[in-house]
C-alpha atoms as one frame of an Amber mdcrd trajectory, in Angstrom:
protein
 122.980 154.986  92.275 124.403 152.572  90.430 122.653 149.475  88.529 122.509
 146.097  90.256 125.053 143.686  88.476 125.955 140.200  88.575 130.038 139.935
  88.336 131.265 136.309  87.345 131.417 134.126  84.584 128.110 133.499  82.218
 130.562 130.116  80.883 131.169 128.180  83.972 132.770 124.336  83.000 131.533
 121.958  84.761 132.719 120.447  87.996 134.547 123.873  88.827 133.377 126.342
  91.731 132.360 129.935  90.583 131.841 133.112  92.465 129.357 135.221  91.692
 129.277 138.608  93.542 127.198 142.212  93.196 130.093 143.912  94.165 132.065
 145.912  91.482 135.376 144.942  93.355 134.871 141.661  91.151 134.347 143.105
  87.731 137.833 143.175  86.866 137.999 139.265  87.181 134.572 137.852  87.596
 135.830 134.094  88.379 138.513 134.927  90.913 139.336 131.616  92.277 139.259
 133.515  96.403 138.863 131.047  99.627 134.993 130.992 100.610 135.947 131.987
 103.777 137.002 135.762 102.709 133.718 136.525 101.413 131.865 136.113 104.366
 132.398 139.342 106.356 130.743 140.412 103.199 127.907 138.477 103.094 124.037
 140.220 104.014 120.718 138.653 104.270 119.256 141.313 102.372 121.051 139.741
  98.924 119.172 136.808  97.599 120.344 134.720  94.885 118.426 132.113  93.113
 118.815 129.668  89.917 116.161 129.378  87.123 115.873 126.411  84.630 113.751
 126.277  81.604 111.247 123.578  81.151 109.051 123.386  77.869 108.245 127.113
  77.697 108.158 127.511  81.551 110.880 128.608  84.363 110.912 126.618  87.247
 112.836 127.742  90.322 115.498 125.604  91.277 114.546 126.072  95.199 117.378
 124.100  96.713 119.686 126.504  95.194 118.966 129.488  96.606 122.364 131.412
  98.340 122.383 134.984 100.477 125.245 136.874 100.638 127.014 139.623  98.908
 129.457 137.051  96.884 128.004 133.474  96.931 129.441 130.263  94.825 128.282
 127.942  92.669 129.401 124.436  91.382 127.423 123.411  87.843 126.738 120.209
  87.655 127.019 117.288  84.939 122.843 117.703  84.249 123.290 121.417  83.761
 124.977 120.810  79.710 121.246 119.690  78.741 119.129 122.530  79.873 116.875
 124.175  77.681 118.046 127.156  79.191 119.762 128.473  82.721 119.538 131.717
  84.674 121.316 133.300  87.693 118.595 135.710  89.725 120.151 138.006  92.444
 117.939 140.271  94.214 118.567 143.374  96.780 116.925 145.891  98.504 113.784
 145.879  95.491 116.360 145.301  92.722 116.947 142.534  90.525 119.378 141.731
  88.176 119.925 138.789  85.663 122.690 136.503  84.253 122.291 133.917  81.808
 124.220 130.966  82.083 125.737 128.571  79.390 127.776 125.887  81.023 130.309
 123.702  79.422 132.224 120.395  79.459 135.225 119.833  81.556 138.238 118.169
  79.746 138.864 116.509  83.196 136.678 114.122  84.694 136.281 114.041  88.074
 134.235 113.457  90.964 132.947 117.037  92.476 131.925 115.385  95.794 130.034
 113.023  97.837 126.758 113.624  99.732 125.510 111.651 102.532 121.661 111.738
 102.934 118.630 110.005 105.117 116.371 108.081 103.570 114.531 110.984 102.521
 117.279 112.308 100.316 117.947 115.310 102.985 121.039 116.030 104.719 120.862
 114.492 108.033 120.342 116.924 110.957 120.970 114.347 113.795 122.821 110.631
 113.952 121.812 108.087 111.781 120.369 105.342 114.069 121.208 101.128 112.902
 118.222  99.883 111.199 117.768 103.034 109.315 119.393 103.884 105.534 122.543
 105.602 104.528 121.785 107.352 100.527 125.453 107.686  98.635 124.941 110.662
  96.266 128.352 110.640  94.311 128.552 113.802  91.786 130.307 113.608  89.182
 131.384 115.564  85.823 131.962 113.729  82.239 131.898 110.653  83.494 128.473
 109.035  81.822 127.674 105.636  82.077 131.215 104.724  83.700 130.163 102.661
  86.712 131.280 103.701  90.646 131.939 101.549  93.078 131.282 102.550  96.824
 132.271 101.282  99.613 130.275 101.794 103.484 133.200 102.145 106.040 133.549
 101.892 110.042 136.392 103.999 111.377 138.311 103.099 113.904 140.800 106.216
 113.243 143.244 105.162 110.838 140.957 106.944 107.820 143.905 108.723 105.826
 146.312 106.174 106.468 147.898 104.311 102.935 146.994 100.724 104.950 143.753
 100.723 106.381 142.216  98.595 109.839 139.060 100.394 109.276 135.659  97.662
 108.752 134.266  97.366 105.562 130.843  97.605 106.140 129.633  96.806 102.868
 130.606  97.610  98.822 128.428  98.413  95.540 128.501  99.485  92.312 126.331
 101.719  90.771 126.053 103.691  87.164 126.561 107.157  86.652 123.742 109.102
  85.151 123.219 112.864  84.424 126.174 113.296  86.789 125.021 111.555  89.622
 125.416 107.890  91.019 123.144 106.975  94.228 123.798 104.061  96.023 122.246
 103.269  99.928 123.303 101.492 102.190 121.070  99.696 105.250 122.417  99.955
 108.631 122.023  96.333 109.440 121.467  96.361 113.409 123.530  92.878 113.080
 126.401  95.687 111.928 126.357  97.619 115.363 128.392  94.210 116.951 130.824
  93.505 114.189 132.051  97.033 114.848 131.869  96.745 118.922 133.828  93.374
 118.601 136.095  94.720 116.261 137.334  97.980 118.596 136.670  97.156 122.360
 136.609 101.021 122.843 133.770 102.040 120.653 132.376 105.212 122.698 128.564
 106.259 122.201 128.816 106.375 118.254 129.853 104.707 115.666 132.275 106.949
 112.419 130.894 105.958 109.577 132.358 107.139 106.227 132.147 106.521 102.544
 133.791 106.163  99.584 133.882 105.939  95.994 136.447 104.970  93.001 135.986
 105.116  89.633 138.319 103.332  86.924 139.176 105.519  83.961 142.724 106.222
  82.298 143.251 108.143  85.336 141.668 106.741  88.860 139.556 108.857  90.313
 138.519 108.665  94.186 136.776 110.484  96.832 135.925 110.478 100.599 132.545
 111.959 102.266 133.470 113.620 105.793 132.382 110.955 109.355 128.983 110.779
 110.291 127.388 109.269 112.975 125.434 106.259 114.169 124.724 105.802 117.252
 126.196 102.498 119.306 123.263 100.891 120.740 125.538  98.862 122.903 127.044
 102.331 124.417 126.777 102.056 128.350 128.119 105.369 129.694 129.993 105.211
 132.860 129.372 106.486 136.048 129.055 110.515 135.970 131.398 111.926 138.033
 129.925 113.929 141.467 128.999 117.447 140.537 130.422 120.207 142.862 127.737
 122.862 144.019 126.239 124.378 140.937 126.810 128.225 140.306 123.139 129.242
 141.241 124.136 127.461 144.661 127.893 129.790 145.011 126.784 132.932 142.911
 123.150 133.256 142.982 121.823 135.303 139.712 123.099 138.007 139.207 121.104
 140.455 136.911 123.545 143.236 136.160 126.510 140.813 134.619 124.258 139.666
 132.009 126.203 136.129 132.308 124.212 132.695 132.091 124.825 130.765 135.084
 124.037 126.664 135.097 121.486 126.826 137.710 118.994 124.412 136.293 119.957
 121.035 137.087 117.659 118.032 136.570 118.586 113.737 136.190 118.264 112.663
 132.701 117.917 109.186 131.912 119.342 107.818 128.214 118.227 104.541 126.638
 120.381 103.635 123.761 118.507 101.786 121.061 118.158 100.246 117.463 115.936
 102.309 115.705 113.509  99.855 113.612 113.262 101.269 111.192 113.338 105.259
 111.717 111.870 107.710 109.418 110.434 111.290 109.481 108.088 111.510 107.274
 106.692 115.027 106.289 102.945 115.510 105.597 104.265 118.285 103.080 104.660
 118.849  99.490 108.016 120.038  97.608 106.638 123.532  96.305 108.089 124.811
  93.060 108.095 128.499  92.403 104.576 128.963  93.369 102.817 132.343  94.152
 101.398 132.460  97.964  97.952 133.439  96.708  97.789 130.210  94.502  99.068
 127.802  96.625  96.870 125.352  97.755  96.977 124.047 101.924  98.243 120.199
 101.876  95.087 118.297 103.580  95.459 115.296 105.286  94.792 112.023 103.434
  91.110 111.520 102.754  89.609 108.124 101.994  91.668 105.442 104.217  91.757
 105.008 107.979  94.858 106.428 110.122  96.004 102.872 110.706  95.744 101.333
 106.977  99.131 102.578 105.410 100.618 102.393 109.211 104.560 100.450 108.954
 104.638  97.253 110.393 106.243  97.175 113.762 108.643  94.131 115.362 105.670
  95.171 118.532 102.897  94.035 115.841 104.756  90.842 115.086 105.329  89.952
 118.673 101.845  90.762 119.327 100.089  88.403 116.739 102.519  85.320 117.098
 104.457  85.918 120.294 108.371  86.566 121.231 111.064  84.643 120.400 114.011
  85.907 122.177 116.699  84.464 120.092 115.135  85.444 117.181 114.093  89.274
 117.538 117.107  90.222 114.925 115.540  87.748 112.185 112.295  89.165 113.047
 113.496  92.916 112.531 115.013  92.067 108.782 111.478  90.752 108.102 109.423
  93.900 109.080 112.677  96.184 107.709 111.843  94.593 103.815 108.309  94.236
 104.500 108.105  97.945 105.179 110.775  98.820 102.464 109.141  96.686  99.667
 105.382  98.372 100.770 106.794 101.796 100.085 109.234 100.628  97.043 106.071
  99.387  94.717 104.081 102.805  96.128 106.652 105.030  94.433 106.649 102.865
  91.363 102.887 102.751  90.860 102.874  98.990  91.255 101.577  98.963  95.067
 101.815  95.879  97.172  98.005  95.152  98.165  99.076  95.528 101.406  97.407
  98.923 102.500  94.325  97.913 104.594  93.692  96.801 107.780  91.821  94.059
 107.116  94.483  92.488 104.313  96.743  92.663 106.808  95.388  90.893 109.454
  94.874  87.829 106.478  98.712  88.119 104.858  99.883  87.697 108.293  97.670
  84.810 109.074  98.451  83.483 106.170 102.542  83.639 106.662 102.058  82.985
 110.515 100.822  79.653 109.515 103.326  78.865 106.721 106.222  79.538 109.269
 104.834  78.619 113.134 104.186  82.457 113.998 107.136  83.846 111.463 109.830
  81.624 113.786 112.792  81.873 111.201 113.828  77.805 112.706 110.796  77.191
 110.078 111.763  79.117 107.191 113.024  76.189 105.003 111.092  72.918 104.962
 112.534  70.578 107.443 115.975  72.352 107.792 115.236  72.549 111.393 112.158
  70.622 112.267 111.548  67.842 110.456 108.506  65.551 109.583 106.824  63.306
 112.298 105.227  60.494 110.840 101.833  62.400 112.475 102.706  65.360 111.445
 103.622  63.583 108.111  99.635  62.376 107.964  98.267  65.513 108.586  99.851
  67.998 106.638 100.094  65.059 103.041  96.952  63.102 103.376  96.993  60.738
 100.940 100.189  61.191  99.660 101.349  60.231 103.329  99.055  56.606 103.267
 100.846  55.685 100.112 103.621  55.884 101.758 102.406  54.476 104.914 100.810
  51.226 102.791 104.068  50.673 100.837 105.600  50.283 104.651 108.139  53.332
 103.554 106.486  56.481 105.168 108.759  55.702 109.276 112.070  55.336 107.270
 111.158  58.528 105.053 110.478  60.164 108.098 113.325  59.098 109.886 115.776
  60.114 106.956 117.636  63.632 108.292 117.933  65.485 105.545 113.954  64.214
 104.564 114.934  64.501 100.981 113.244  60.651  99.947 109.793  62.241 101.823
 109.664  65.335  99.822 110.829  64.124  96.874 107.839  61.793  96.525 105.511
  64.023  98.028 105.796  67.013  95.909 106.782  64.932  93.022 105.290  65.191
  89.705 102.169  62.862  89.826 102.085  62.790  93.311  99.433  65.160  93.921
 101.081  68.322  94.229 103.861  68.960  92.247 103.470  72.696  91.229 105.968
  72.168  88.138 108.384  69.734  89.876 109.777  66.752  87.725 109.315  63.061
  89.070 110.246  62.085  92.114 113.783  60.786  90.842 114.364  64.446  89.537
 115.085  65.634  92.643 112.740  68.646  92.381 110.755  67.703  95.592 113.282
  68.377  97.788 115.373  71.548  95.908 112.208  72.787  95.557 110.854  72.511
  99.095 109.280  75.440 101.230 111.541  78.671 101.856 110.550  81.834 103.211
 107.196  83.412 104.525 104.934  82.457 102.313 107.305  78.440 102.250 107.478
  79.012  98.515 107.137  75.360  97.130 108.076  73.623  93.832 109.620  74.508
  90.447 106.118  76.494  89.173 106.407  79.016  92.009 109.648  79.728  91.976
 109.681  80.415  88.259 106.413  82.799  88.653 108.186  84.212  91.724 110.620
  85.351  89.451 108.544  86.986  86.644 106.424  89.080  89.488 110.727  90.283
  91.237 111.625  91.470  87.684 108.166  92.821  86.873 107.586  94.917  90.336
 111.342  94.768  91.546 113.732  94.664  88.719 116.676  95.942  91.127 116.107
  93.218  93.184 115.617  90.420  90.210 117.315  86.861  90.444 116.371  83.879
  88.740 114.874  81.702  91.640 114.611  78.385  89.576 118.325  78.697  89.615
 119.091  79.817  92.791 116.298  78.515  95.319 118.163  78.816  98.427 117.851
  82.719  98.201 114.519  82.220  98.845 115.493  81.601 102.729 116.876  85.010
 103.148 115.194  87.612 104.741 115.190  89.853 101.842 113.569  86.840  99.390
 111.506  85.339 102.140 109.408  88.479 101.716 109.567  89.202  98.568 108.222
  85.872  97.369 105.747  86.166 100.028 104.524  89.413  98.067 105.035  87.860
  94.706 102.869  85.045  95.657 100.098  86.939  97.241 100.360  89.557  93.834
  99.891  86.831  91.223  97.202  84.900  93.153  95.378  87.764  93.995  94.759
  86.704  97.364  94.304  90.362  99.074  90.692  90.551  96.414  90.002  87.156
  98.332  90.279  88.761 101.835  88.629  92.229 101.070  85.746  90.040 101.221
  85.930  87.868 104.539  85.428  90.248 107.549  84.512  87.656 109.752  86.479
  84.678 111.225  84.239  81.716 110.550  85.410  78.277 109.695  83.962  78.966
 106.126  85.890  81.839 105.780  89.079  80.925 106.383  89.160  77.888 104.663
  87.980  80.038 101.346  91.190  82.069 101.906  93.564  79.105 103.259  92.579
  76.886  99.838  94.434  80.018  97.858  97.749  78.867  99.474  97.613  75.330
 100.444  94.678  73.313  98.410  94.574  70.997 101.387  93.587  73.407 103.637
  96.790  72.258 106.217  96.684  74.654 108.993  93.783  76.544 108.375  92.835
  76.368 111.939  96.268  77.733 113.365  95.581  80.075 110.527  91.865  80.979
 112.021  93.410  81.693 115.454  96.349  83.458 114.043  93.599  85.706 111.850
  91.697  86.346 115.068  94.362  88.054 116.745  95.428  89.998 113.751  91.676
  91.670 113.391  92.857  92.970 117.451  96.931  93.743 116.384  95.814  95.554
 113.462  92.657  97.094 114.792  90.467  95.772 111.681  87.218  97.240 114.100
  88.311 100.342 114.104  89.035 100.482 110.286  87.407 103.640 109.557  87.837
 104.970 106.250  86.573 108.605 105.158  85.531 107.194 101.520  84.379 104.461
  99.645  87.159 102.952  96.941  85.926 102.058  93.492  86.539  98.393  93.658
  86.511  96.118  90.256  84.365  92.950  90.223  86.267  90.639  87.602  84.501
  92.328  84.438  86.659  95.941  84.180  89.570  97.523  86.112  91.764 100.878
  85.923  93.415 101.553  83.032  96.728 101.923  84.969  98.027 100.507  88.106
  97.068 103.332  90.951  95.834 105.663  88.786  96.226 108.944  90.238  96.239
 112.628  88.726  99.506 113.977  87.821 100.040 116.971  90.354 102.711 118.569
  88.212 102.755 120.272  85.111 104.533 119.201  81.893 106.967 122.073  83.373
 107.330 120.973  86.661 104.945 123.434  88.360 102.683 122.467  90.866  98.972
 122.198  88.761  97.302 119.761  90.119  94.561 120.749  87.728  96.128 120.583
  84.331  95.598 117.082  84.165  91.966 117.003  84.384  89.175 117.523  81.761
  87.690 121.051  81.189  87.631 124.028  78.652  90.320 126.172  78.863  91.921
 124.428  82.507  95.158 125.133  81.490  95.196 128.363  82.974  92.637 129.737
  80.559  94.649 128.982  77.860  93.903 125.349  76.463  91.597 123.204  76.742
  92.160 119.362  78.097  90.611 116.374  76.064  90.782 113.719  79.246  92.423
 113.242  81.890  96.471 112.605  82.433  97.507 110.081  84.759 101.112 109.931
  86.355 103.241 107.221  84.878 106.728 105.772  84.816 107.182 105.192  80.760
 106.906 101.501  80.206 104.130 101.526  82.432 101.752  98.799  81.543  98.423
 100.107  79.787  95.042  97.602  80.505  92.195  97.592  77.872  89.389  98.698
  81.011  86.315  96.855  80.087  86.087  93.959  77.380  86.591  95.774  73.785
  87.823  95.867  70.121  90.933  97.731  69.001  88.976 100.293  67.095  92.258
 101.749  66.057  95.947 102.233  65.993  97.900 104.615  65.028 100.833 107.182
  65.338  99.326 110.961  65.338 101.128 113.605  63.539  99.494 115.989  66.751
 100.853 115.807  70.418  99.345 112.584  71.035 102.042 110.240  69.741 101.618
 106.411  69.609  97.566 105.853  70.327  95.451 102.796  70.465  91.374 103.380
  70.498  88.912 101.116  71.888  85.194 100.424  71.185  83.592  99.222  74.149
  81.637  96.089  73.879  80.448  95.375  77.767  78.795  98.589  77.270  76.502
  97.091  80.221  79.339  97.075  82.734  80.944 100.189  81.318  77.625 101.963
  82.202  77.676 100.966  85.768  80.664 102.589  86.773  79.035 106.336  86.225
  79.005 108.224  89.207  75.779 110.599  88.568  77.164 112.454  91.617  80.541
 113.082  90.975  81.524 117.108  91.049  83.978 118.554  89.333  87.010 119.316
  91.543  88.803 122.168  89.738  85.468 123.756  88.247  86.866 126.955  89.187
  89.843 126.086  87.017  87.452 125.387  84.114  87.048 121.303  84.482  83.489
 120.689  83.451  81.419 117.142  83.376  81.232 116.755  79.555  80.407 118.556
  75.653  77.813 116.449  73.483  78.632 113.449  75.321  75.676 110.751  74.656
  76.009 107.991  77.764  73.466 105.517  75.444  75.613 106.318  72.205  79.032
 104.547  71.167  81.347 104.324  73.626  85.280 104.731  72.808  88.628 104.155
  75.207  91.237 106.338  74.114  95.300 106.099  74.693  97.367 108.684  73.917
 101.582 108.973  74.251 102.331 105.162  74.951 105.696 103.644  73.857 104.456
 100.892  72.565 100.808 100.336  71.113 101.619  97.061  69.039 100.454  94.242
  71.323  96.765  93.339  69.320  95.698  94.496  66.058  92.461  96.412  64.589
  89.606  94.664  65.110  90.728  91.846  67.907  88.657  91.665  70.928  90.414
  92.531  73.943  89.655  91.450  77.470  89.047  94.317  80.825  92.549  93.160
  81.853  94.633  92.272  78.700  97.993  94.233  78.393  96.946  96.812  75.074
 100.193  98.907  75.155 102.936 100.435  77.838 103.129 104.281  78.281 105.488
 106.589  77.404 106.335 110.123  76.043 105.051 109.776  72.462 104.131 112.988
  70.930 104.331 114.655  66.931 105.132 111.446  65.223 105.641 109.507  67.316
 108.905 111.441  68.693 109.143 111.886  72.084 108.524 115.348  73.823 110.591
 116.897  77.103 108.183 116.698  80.122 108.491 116.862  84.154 105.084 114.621
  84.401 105.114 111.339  82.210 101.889 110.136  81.988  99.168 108.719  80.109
  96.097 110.625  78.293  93.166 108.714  78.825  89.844 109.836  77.069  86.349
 108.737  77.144  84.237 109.746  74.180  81.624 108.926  71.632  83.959 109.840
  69.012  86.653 107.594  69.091  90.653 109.924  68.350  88.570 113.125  67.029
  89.981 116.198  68.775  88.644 118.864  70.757  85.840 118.402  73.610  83.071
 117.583  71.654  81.187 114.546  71.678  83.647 113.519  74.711  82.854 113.164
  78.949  85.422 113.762  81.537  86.823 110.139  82.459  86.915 111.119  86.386
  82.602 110.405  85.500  83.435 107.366  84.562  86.716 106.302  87.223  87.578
 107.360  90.329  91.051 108.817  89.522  93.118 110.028  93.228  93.530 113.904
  93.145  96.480 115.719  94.742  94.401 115.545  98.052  93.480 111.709  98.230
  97.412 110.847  98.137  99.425 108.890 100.593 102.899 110.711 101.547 104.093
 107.622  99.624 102.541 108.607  96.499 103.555 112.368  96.770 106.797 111.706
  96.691 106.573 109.412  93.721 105.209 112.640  92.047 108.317 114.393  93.236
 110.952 111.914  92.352 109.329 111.520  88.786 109.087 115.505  88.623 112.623
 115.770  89.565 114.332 114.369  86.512 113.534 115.845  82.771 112.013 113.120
  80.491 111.999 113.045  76.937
């Protein structure tokens, strides 16, 4: 019997389909360029094909890859030049048999294709819904850095014609990277009657298509395939009488072994605008991992069912009522609020939006800056403007000034009210918040916009910092450009920025009950006059019933700081992948010999972008700083002077969660001796010097992928190596405790779906 072989070429280019076949009818010519449609009479189950890359010293199976078939093809892809290493498995019938693959660049650039996913990055199995998100995926080959521009299209069946009356939905640009570009695109429900009004004979969906150009010495273009979304406008028309059926004129009969349509039943359809439509999997992307050590996905363990729950428009109408002309508005709000939530998850900068209880308070809160979230208010006086009662109530003081100079009817009686605002939220007038005099003009450019009504110069600078800081995509200067601030997409996001950099959601974790003291403790954090804080008492009321803040059950208690230490990361959570990519969820915990019995692990490794920033703890001194000529790369070491508050965060109780994997509690630790912070792989570890005093929540260095020398290494988990110690940077175990004592780090198992896939969009893409 002769030996399994792989026939085709080890030196695929880029860009270019191969076939790859077991059969010796291909040896001759192993890259026969043969329609895929001849090989598949050929093709059987029983012949498995798979692709292997090389990480570090470990091969990680490239899942989403994996062909049957006698003769199969494969495309290589820009990404594939840099791999450590690449190998074709085929398997049949107990056999196996291995290529190794060394691709090269194309001397044509080109776009290979475009992919059109969900939201999840799958390929759709059903019709995209309006409200939901359209992912771009262009692929291209040596093309780096150029930048593609792609365009969302309606068709109205004119797609391959040279002049076009198909609808331009919407256009972006995006840069190329590794060989890919991904750009998405929002299914605004607002789009679903530009299209109707556009083609009067739009039929139960809508064609959408896609494509993308990009500008070299030769143009390059390419267009994805229709898919669908469906109208929600679609009536269909009257069904037509159906005849008997053929149960009714041929009975059953057994021996023909034909299907007959005798089950016959009314079916009602309701189109609708999905709002916004997800499927979520409680599942985790499994790489190459052997049955027996696979661990079961459990569900989420320390928060209640309904505290990571999305917004609904149903919750919004709920707390504040319906507003029928406004129910599209309303929509874009809850679309970003949800989108924003789940943005800042994945980049480890979570909105503190993930309670029950903080949401019943934000929403107060923004109820009462905007009249129940009624888009008429969401710029100061745009639509209703100051009464001179009103006028009284909201300025105090800065109202009677007016009033006893005999100005404060004609202010109010200007339309626009620029003269009122300008003096009341002019500098020296009492609440200014950065503005310049009232002749600047700052009052009224800088008036209240959006949900949180955003107000003067001040805010809208800091509004700014917290968009590039959290949301750098989304960045724009709002000094210069404070009518932005009225848009949907703005109106929340300086809602979040506001309630970030105030810390507002620490101020609500502690008022559970709606007393008059309460709220006006909370209300003073957003208007120092306390305007509205009984609206805002009524509004919080019904937001502890919308959100079910009584019924707030969660399975654990959080570690919570108290103003005198904090994380040393942002939603610090155990990296569940190893530097490979493999699923490990141990190797980044503290034991002897945890990394599967081979190494031991000095602290614990927590997930994190590079550039992540790095907090000092507890107050300190920079011990230390230094660049190692080991693995741990750029390193900063603290001392720990609040030794008192340090000493309160042991948990005498805590267990060791991988103790079969060898994760122990600590080796010579003293808890009464010297206490030392360590920080190991950051990027940058320059921001104090030795021997400055550093406070729980100054900035001490961002993270990175430091190692020998401060040269970065190749990982599939960035993160950064925290130790606790009585030895400061010495290595090995002794004299050092297992940080998880200490803080209470989220394993693989205390992870929102959120966070998961964070972990699998970081492990996806090779750093170094």
């Amino acid at each position: 019997m002769a030996k399994l072989k792989i026939y085709g070429n080890a030196n695929p280019v880029v860009g270019k389909k191969e076939f790859y076949s077991v059969d010796e009818f291909f040896a001759p010519s192993p890259s026969l360029q043969l329609p895929e449609t001849d090989f598949k009479s050929t093709s059987q189950e029983e012949v498995k094909w798979s692709i292997w890359v090389k990480y570090g010293n470990e091969w990680t199976k490239m899942t989403s890859n994996n062909k049957t078939g006698t003769t199969v093809c494969y495309t290589f892809s820009q990404v594939s030049i840099t791999r450590k290493g690449i190998r074709m498995l085929v398997e049949k019938n107990g056999e196996k048999a291995l290529l190794e693959i060394q691709t090269h660049k194309t001397t044509n650039p080109s776009i290979v294709k475009v992919d059109l996913l969900d939201a999840n990055y799958n390929i759709p199995t059903k019709a995209f819904a309006y409200g939901e998100t359209i992912i771009a995926r262009v692929h291209c080959v040596d093309m780096e850095m150029l930048q593609a521009k792609v365009t969302l299209w309606e068709d109205n069946g004119d797609k391959n014609n040279a002049i076009s009356s198909n609808l331009i939905i919407e256009s972006k640009q995006g840069n190329i990277l590794n060989g890919i570009c991904e750009i998405s695109f929002y299914l605004n429900p607002m789009n679903a009657w530009r299209v109707n009004a556009n083609n009067a004979n739009e039929g139960e969906m809508h064609e959408y298509y896609v494509t993308a150009e990009i500008f070299t010495k030769k143009y390059n273009t390419a267009t994805t395939k229709n898919t669908n979304v469906a109208n929600p406008q679609y009536i269909p028309s009257p069904a037509e009488q159906k005849g008997p059926s053929n149960k009714d004129q041929q009975q059953i009969a057994m021996s023909d072994r034909r299907v007959h349509d005798y089950n016959e039943q009314r079916v009602k359809i309701s189109p609708t605008i999905a709002f916004p439509v997800r499927e979520v999997t409680n599942s985790l992307m499994m790489v190459d991992m052997d049955p027996q050590t696979w661990w079961p996905f459990k569900e989420t363990h320390g928060k209640c069912k309904n505290c990571e729950k999305d917004i609904t428009l149903n919750d919004i109408e709920n707390a504040f009522g319906t507003y029928i002309n406004h129910k599209i508005a309303r929509q874009e709000i809850v679309k970003y609020i949800n989108e924003f939530v789940k943005l800042s998850k994945e980049k480890g900068k979570p909105i503190h939006l993930d309670t029950c209880l903080r949401k019943a308070h934000f929403f107060a809160q923004i109820g009462t800056e905007t009249l129940g979230i009624n888009p008429d208010w969401m710029v100061e006086t745009d639509a209703k403007r100051y009464s001179v009662v009103n006028c009284k109530t909201v300025f105090g003081d800065r109202a009677k000034h007016l009033e006893n100079a005999g100005l404060l009817d004609d202010y109010c009686s200007d339309n626009p009210q620029k003269r009122l605002l300008n003096y009341v939220y002019g500098k020296g007038n009492g609440f200014d918040n950065g503005n310049g005099n009232e002749a600047s003009g700052d009052g009224y450019k800088f008036r209240g916009r959006g949900l949180k009504q955003l107000t003067g110069r001040g805010n809208y600078k800091d509004a700014s910092k917290i968009l590039k800081d959290v949301f750098p995509e989304h960045y724009i200067d709002l000094e210069a450009n404070p009518d932005k601030v009225k848009e949907p997409k703005y109106a929340v996001l300086t809602a979040f920025a506001f309630w970030e950099k105030h810390e507002i959601w620490k101020v609500a974790d502690s008022l559970k009950e709606s007393t008059d003291d309460n709220i006006k403790k909370i209300r003073s954090k957003i208007n120092p006059g306390l305007a509205g804080w009984r609206e805002c008492k009524k509004y919080f009321e019904k937001g502890l019933e919308v959100f079910k803040v009584n019924k707030c059950q969660p399975v654990d208690g959080t570690q919570e700081d108290n103003g005198k230490w904090r994380f040393p990361i942002d939603n610090p959570m155990l990296c569940m992948y190893s530097q490979g990519g493999l699923l490990k969820p141990w190797h980044g915990s503290f034991g002897k010999n945890i990394r599967d019995e081979l190494a031991n692990h000095t602290g614990n490794d927590l997930l994190a972008e590079p550039g992540t920033k790095v907090y000092a703890c507890v107050r300190s001194k920079v011990e230390k700083i230094y660049t190692s000529s080991s693995l741990a790369g750029k390193v900063v070491v603290l001392k720990v002077l609040d030794v008192e508050t340090f000493k309160s965060l042991r948990n005498e109780n805590y267990l060791p969660k991988y103790k079969n994997k060898g994760e122990i509690l600590e080796k010579g630790f003293d808890p009464d001796g010297d206490l030392y912070l360590t920080f190991w792989h950051l990027s940058k570890n320059n921001f104090f010097n030795v021997g400055d005093e550093v406070e729980y929540d100054d900035i001490i260095g961002l993270t990175g992928i430091s190692g020998w020398n401060g040269i970065n290494f190749s990982t599939r988990n960035p993160h950064l190596h925290f130790e606790v110690s009585n030895v400061g940077s010495a290595p090995g175990l002794e004299g050092k405790c297992n940080p998880s004592v200490y803080f209470k780090f989220k394993t693989e198992d205390e992870l929102s779906q959120n966070e998961i896939n964070f972990q699998n969009r970081l492990k996806e893409k090779e750093w170094k």
